[in-house]
Backbone as CSV, one residue per row, in Angstrom:
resi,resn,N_x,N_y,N_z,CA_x,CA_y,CA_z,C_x,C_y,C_z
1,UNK,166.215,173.203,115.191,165.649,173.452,113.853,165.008,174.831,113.838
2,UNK,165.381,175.827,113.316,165.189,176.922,112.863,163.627,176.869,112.549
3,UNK,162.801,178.418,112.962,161.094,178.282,112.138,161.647,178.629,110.760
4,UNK,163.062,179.333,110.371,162.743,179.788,108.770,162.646,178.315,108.110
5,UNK,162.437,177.006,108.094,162.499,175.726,107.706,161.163,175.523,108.050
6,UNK,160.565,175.725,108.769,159.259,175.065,108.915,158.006,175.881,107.618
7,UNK,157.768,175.215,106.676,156.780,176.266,106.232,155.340,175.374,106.394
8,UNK,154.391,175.797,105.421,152.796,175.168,105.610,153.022,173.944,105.500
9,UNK,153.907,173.111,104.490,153.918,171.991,104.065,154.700,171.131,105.270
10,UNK,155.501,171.517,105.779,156.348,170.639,106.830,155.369,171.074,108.062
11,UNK,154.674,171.662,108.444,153.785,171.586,109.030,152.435,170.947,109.022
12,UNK,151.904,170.879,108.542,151.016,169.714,108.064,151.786,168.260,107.895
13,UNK,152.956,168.257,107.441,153.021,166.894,107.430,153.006,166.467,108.990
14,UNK,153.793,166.725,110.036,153.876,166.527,111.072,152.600,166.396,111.805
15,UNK,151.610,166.554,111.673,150.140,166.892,112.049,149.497,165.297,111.002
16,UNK,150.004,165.515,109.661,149.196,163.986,109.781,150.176,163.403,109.742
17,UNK,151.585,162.879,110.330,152.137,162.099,110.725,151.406,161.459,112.272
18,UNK,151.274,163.064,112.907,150.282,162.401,114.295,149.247,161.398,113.904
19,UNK,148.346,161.742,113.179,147.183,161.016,112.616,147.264,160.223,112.309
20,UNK,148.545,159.697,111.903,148.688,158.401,110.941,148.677,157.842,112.464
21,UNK,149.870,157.747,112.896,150.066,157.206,114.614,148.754,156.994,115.339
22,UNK,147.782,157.802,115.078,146.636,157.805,116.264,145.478,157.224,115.397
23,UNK,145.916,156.871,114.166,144.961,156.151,113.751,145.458,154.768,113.759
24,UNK,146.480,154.397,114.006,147.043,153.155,113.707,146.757,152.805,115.699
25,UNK,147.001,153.206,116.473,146.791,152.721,117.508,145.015,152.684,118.182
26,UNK,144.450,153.054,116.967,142.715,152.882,116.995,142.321,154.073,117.932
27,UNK,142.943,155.028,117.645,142.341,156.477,118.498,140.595,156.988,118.242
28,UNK,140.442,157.073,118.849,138.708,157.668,118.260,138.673,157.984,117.032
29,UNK,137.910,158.015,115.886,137.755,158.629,114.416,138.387,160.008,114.998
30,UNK,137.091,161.050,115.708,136.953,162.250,115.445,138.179,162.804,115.520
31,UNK,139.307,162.271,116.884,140.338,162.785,117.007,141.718,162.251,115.528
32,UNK,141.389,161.326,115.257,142.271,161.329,113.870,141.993,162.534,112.789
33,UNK,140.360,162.850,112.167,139.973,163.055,111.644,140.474,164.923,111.840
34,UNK,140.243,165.504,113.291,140.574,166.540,113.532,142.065,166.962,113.427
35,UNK,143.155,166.005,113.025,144.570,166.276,112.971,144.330,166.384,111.379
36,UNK,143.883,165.564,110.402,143.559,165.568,108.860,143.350,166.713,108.766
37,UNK,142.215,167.178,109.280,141.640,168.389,108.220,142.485,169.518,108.634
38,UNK,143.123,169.876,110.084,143.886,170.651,110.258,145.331,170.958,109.325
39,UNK,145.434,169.642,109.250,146.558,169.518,108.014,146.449,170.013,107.116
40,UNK,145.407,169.584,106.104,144.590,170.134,105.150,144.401,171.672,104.994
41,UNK,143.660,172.589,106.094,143.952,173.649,106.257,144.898,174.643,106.262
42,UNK,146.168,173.866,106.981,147.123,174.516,107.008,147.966,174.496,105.642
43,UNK,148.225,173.239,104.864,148.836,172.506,103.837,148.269,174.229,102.594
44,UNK,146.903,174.556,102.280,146.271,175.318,101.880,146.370,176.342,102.202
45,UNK,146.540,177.253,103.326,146.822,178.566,103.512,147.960,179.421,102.998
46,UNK,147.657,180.424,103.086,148.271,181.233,101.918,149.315,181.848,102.669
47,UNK,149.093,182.411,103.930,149.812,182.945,104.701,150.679,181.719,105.460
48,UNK,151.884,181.735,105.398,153.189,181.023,106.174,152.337,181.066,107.822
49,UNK,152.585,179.605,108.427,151.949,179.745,109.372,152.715,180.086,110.594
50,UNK,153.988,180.414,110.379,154.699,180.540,111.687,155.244,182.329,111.543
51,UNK,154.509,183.010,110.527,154.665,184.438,110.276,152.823,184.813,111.456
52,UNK,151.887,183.581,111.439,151.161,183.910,111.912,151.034,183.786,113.443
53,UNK,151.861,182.956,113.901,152.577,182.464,114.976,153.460,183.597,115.676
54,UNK,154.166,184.022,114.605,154.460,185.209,115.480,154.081,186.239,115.762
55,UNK,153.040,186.669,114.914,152.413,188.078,115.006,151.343,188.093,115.799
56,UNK,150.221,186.533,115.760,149.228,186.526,117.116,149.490,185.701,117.963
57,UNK,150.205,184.852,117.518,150.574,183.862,118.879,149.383,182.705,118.721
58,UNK,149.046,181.596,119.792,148.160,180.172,119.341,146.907,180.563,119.102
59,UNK,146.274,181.781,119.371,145.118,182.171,118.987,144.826,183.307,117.818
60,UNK,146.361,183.552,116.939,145.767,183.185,115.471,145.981,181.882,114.900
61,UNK,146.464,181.076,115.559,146.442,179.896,114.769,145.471,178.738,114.596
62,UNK,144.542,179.510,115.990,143.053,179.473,115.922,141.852,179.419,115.049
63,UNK,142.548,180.787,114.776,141.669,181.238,113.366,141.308,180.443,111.962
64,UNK,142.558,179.511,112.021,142.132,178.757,110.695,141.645,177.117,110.802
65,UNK,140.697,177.111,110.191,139.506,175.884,109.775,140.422,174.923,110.672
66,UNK,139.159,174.066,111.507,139.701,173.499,112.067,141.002,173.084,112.706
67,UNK,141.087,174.156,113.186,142.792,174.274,114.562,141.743,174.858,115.959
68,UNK,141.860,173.901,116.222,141.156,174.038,117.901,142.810,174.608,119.002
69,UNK,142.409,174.783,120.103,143.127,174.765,121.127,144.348,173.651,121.284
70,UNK,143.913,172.855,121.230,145.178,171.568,121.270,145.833,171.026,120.117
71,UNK,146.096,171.482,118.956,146.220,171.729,117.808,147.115,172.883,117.590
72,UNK,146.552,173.811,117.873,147.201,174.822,117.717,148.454,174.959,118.683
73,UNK,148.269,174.417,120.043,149.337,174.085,121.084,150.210,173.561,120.174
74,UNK,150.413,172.468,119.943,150.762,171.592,119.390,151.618,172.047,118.182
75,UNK,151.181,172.983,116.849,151.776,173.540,116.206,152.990,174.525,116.781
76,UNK,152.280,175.190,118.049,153.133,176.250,118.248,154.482,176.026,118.910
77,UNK,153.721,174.590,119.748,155.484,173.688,119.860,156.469,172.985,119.452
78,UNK,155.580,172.605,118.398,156.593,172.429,117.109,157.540,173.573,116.384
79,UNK,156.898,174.348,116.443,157.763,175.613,115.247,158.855,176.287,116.171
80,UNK,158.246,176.020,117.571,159.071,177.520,118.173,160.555,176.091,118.785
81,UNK,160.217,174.435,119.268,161.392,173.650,119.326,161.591,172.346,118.763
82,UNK,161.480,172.191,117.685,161.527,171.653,116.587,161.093,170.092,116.934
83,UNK,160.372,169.735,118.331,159.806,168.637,118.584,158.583,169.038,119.405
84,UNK,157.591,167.458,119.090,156.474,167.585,119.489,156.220,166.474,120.344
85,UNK,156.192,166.710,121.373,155.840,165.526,122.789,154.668,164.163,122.610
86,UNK,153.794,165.249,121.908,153.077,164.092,121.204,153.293,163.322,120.115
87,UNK,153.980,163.904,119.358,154.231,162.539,118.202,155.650,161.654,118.814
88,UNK,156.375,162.314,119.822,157.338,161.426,120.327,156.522,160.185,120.789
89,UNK,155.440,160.549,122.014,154.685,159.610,123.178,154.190,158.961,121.697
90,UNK,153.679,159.230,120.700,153.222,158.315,119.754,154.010,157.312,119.356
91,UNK,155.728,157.723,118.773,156.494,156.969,118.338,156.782,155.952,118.983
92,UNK,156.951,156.295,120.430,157.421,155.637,121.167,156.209,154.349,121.765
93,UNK,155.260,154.846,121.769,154.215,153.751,122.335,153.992,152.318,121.458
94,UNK,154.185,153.158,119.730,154.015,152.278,118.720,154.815,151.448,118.354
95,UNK,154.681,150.163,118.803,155.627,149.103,118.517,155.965,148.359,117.379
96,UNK,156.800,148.092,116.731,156.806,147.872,115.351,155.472,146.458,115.025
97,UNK,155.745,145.788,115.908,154.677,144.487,115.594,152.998,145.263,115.823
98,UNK,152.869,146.105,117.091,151.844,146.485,116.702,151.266,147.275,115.717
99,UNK,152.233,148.307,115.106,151.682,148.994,113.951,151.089,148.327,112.585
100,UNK,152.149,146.886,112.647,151.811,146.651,111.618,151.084,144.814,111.762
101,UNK,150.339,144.634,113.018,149.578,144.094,113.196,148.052,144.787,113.266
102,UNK,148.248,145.991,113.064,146.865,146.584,112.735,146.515,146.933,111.104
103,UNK,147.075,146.332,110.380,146.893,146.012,109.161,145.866,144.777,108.608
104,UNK,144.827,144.807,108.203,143.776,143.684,108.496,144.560,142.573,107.611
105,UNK,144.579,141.594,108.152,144.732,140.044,107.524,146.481,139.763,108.441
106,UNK,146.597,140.716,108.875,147.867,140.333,109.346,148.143,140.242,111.292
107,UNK,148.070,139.009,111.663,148.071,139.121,113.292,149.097,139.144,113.968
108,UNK,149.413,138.991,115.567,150.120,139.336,116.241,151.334,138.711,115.648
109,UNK,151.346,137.471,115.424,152.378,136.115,115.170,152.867,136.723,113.987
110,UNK,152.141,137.120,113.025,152.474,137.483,111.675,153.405,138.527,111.489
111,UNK,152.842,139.516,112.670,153.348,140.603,112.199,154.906,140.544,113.301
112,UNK,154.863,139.722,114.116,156.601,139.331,114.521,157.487,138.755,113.907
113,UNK,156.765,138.428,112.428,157.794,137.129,112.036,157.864,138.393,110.955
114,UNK,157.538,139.060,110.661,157.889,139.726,109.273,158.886,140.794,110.110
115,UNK,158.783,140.760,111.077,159.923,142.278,112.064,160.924,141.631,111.843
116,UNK,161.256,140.467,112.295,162.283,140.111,113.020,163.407,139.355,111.468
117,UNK,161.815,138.822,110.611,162.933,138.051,109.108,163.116,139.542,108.579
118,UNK,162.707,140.341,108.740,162.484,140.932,107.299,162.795,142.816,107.641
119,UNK,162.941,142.696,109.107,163.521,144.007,109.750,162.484,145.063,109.466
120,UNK,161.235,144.756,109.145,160.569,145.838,108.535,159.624,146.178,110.015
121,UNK,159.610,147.576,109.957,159.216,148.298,111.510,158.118,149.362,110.920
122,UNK,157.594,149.740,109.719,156.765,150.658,109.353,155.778,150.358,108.257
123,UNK,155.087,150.895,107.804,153.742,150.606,107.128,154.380,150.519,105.578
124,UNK,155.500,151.735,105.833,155.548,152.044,104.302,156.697,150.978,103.931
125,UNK,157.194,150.503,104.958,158.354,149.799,104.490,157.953,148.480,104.116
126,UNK,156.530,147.938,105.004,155.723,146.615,104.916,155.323,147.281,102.986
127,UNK,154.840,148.204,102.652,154.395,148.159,101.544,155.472,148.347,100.748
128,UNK,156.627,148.091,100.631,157.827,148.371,99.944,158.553,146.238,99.516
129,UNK,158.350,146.035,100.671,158.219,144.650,101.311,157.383,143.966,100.042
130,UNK,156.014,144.448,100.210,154.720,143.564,99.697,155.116,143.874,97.981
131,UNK,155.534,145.232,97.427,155.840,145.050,96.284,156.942,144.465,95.308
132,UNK,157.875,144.365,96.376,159.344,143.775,95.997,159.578,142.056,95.725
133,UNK,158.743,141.592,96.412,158.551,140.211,96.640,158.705,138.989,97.845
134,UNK,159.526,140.043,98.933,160.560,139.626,100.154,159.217,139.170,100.983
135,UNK,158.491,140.075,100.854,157.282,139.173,102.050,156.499,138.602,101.822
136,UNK,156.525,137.844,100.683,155.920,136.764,100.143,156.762,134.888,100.710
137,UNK,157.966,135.595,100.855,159.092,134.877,101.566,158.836,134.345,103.313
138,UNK,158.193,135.169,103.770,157.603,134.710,105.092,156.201,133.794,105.370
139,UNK,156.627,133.122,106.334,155.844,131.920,106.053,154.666,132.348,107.160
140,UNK,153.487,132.253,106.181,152.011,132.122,106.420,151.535,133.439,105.479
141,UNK,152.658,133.777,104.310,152.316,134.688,102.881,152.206,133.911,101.886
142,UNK,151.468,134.484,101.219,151.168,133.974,99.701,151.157,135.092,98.733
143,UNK,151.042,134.612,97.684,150.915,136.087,96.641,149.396,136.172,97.185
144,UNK,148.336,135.961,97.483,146.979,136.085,97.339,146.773,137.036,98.436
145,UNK,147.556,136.880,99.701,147.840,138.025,100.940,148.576,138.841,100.047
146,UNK,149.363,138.867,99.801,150.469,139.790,99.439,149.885,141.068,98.313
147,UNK,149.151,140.661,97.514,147.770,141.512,97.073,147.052,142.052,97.881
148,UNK,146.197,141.232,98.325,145.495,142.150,99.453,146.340,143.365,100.564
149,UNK,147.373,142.979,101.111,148.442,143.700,101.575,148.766,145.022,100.642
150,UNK,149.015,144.937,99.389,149.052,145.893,98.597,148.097,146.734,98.776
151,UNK,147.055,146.085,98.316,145.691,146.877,97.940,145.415,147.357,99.123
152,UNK,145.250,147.387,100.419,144.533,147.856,101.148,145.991,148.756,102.342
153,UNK,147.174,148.685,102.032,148.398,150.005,102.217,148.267,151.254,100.666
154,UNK,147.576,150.568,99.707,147.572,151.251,98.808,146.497,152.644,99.523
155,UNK,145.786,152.084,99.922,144.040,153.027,100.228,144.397,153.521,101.269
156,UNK,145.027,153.241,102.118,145.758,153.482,104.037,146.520,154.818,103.584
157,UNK,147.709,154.525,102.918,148.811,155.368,102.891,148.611,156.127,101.229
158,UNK,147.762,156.168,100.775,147.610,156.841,99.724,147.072,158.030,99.325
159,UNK,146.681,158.608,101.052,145.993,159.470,100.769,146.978,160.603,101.675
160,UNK,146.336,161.809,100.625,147.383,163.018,100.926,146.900,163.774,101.797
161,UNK,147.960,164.786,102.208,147.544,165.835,103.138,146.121,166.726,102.894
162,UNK,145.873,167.006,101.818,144.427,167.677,101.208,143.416,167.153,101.382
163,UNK,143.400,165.247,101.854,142.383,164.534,101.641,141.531,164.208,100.356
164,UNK,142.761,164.598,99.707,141.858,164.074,98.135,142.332,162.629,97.377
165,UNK,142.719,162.175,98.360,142.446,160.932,97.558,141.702,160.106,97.254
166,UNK,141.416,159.739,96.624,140.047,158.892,95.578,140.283,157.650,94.738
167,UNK,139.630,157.198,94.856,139.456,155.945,93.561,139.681,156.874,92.144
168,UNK,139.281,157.734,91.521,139.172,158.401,90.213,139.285,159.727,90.793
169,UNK,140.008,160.490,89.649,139.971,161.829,89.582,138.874,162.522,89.695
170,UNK,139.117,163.899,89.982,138.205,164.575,89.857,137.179,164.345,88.638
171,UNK,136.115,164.487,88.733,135.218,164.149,87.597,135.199,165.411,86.914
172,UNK,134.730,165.481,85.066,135.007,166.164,84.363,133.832,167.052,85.135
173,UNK,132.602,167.158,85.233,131.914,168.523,85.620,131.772,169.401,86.864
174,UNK,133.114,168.751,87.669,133.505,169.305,88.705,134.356,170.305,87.949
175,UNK,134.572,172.297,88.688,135.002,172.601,88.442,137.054,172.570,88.666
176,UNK,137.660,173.060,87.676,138.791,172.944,87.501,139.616,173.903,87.090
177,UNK,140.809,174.024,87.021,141.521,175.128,86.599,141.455,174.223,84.921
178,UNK,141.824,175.704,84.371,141.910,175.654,82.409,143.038,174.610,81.969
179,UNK,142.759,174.026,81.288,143.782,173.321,80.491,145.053,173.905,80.686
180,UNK,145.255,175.039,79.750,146.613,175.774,79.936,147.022,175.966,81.075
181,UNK,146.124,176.511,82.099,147.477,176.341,82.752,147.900,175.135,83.841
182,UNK,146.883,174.314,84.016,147.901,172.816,84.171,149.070,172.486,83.417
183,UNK,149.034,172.975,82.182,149.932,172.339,81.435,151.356,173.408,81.634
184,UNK,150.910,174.386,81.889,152.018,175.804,82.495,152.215,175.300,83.599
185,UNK,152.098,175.133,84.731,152.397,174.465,85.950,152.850,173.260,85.821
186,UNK,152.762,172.512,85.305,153.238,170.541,85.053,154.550,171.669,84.102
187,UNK,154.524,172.071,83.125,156.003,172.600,82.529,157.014,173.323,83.777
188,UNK,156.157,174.523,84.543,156.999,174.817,85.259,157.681,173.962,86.663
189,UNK,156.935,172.942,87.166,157.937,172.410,87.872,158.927,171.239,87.670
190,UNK,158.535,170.811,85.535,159.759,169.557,85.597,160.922,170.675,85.161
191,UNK,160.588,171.892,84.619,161.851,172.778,84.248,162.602,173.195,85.615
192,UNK,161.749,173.468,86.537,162.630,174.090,87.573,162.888,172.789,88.746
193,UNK,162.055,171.000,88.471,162.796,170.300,88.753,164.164,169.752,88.355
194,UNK,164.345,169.691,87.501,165.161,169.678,86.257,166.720,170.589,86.704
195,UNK,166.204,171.853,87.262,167.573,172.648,87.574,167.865,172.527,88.992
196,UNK,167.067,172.029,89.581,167.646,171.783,91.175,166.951,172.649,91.785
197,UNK,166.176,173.576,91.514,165.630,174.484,92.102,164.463,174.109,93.038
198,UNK,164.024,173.446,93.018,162.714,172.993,94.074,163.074,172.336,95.540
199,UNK,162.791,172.850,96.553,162.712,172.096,97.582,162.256,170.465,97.706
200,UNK,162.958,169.880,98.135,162.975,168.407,98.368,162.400,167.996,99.274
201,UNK,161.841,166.943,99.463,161.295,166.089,100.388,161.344,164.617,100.260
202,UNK,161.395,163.750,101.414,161.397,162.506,101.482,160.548,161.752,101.834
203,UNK,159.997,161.176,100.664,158.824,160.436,100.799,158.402,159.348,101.183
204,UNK,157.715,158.769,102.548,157.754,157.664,102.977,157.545,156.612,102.548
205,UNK,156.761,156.961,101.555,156.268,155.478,100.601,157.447,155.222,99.762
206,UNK,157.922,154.193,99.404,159.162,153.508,98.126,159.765,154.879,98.073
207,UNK,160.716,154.165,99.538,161.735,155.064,99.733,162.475,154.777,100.757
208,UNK,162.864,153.367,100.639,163.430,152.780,101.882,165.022,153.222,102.751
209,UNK,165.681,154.029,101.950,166.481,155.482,101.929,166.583,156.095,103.070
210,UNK,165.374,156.442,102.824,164.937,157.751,103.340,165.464,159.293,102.442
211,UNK,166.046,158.809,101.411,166.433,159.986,100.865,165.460,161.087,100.032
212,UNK,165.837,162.647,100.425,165.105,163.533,99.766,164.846,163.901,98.006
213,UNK,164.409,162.433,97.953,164.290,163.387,96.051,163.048,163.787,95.361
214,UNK,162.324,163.747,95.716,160.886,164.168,95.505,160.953,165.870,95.680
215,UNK,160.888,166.126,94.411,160.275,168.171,94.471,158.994,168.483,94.619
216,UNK,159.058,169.541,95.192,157.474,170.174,95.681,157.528,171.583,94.988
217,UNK,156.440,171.896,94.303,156.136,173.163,93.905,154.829,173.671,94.398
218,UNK,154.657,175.059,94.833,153.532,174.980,95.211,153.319,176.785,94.380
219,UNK,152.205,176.586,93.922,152.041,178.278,93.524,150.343,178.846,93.118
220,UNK,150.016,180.041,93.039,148.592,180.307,92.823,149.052,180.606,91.933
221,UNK,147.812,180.731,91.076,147.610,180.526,89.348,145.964,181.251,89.303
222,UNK,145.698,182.316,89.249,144.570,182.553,88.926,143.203,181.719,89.837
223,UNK,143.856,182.241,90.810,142.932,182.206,91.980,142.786,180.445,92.334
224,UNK,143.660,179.463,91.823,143.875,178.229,92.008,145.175,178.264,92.951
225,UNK,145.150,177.581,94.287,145.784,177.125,94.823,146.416,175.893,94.256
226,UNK,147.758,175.575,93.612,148.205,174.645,92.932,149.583,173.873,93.199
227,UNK,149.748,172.633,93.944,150.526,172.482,94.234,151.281,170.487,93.407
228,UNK,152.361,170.548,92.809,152.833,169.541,91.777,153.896,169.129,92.477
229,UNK,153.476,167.699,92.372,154.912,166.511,92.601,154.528,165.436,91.578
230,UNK,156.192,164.798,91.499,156.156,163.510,90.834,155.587,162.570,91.221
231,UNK,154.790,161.894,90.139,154.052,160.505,91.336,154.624,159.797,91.645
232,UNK,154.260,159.001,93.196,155.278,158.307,93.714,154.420,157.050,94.540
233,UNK,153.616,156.678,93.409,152.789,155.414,92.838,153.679,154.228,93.011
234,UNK,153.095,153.173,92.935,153.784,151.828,92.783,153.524,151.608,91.651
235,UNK,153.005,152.060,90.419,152.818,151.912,88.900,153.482,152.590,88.307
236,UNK,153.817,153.864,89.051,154.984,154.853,88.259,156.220,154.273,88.571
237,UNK,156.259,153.493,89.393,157.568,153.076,89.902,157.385,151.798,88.984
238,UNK,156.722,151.200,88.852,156.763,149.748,87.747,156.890,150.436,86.728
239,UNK,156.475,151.281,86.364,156.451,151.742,84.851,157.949,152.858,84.436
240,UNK,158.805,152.821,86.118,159.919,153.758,85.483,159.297,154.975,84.564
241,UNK,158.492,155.534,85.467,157.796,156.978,85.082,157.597,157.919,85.995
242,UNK,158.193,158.000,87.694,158.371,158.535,88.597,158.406,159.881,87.985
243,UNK,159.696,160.457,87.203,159.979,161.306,86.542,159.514,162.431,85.147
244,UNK,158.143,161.600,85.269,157.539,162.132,83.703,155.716,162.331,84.563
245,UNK,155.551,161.101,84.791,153.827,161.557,85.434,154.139,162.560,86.561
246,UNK,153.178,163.708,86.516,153.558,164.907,87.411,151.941,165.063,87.937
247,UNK,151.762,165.013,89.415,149.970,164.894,89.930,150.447,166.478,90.164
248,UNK,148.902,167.029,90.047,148.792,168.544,90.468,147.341,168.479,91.439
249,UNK,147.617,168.704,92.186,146.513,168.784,93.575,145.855,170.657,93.690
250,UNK,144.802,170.834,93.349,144.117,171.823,93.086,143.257,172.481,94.716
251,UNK,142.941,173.667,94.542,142.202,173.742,95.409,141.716,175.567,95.210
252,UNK,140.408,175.821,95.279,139.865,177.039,94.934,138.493,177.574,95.331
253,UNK,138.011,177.942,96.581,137.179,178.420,97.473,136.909,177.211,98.290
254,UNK,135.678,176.095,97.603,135.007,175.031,97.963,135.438,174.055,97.231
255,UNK,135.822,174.616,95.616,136.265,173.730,94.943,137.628,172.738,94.645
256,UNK,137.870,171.563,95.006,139.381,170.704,95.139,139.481,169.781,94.267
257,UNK,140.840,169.227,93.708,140.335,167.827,93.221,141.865,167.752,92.748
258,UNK,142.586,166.679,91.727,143.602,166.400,91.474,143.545,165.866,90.155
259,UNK,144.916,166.331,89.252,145.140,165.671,87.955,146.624,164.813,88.211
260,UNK,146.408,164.165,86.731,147.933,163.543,86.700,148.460,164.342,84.952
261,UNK,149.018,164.663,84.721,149.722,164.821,83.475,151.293,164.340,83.233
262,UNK,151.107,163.308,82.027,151.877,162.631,81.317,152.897,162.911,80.320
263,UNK,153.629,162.227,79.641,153.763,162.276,78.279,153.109,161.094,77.236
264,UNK,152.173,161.721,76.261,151.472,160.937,75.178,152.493,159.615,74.712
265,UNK,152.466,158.487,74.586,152.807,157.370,73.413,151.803,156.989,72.689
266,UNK,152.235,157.307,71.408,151.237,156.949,70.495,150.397,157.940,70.292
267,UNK,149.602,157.506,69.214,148.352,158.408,68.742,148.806,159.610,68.246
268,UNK,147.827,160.777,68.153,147.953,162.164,67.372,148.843,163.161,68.416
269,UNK,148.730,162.872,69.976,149.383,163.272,71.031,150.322,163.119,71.349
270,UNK,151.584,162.201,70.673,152.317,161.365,71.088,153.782,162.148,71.126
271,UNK,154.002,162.160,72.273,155.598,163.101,73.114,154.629,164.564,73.633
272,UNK,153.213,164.812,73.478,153.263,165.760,73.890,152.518,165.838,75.413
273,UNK,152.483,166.925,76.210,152.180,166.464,77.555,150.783,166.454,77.612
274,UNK,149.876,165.239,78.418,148.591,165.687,78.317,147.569,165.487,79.926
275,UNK,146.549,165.962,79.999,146.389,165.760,81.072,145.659,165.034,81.143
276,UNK,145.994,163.601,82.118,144.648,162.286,81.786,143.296,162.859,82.356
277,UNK,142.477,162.622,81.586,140.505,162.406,81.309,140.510,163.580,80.592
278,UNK,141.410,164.338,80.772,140.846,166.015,79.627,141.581,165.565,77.892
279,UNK,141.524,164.442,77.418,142.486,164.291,76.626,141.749,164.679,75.245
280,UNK,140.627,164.964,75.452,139.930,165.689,74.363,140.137,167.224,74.040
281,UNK,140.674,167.966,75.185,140.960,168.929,75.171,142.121,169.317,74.817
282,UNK,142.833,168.381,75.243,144.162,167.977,74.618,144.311,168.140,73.215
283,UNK,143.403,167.725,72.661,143.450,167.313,70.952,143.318,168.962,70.503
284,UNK,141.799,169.709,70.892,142.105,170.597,70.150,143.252,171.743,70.837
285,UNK,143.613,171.833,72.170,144.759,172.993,72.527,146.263,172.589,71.830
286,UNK,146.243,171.337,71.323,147.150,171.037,70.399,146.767,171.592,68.972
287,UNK,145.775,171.935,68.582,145.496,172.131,66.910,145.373,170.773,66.614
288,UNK,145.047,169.780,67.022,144.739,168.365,66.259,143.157,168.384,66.170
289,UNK,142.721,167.915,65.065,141.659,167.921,64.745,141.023,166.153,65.585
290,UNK,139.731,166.470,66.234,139.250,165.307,67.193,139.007,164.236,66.245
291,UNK,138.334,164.491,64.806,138.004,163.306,64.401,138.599,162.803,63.774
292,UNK,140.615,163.248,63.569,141.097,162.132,62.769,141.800,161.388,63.975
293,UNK,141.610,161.232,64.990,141.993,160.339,65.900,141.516,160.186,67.231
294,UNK,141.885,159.245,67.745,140.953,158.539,68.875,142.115,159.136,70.173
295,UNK,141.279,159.291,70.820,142.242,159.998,72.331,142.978,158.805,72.948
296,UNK,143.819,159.406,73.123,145.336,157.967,73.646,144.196,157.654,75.386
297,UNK,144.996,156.446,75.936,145.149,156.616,77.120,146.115,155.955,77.845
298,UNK,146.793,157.263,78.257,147.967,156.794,79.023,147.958,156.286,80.430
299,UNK,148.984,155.527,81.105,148.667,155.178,82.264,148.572,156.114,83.430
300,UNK,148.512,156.009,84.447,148.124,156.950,85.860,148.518,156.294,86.956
């Protein structure tokens, strides 16, 4: 595998792919926690990290927020032979029953009988499983597990490389990039999803495939680090809206946080794109006047 393929984003993923692994086999916090934020760091940098790789070698790769020594090893053996010894010794240690006997409510017994009926060997595939209905089919499930199973792969695997995932969006008096141009960015990547133009990726969650259809855009915008994909929710997927809700993951000195933007049904907004909790703003960057109508709310 070539470094011109590796950029910030396929780098970081591989880094919290480790994490995921070393958190699932109950590795110390700090050492999970130190593969996250490195991710994070890198996921965010502006400069291509294997342009930095070549010009200082593991001690510029030093240089950025949290990349220690073994980290940075680690990156630099990834980019320069397209495998990493440690996430192999990870793969390999992690046994399908144990990965997904470290899922709370689910034990040793449990988690053999769902391998072996149900062929499922990964977290995301158990949560693909739990939404479909098939592992409700194995005996010592109920729908009442099968919820909880949801809900708590929902919170596990829901969180992104940036670490911004949350119960709720960013809150309104946190700062944010302007209306416009979320709404310029959410336009520019379903247009240039739309033409094929975006790099692909394959997303582990409901995506039992493995196939690449998920686009990534990533671009600065007035001093906003801004990067847009389709959501790839288990509600966008119930709601057959994969293709229309577009999350934009922000990030700008200290300041981070994430939107979702839609298309309006109903109300004074309705077909036009808006961004959920700013939907007041919505009203007037549309020219709609606030008090002849009540702000929609669309789903997320």
């Amino acid at each position: 595998m070539g470094t011109e393929w590796k950029d910030n984003i396929d780098v970081a993923d591989m880094l919290e792919r480790v994490a995921d692994l070393l958190e699932g086999q109950d590795a110390m916090p700090f050492r999970v926690s130190a593969y996250r934020k490195a991710a994070n760091a890198i996921a965010s940098w502006p400069q291509p990290v294997v342009e930095l790789l070549a010009a200082d070698g593991e001690a510029g790769l030093r240089k950025l927020p949290g990349v220690g020594k073994s980290i940075a090893a680690a990156v630099a053996e990834w980019v320069r032979t397209g495998q990493l010894g440690l996430l192999h010794r990870l793969e390999t240690e992690a046994s399908p029953e144990q990965l997904l006997a470290s899922v709370p409510g689910i034990g040793p017994e449990l988690a053999r009988r769902i391998h072996q009926e149900l062929g499922v060997g990964t977290l995301e595939e158990l949560e693909q499983a739990a939404h479909d209905g098939s592992l409700e089919d194995v005996e010592g499930f109920g729908p009442r597990r099968g919820q909880q199973v949801r809900e708590l792969l929902a919170a596990r695997l829901g969180r992104n490389r940036r670490g911004l995932a949350r119960k709720q969006e960013a809150r309104s008096e946190e700062p944010q990039p302007e209306l416009a141009l979320l709404l310029q960015m959410d336009e520019e990547y379903r247009r240039r999803a739309a033409a094929g133009e975006l790099r692909k990726i394959a997303p582990r969650r409901f995506n039992p495939s493995g196939e690449a259809w998920l686009p990534v855009l990533r671009r600065k915008l007035d001093g906003w680090s801004i990067r847009a994909l389709f959501s790839n929710t288990a509600l966008a997927h119930q709601q057959e809206a994969t293709h229309d809700w577009v999350v934009l993951y922000f990030d700008k000195d200290d300041d981070e946080g994430q939107c979702t933007v839609v298309t309006a049904h109903g109300g004074p907004l309705d077909g036009r794109r808006v961004v959920r909790g700013r939907e007041v703003e919505c009203l007037a960057y549309y020219g709609v006047e606030a008090e002849e109508a009540q702000a929609p709310q669309p789903h997320a």
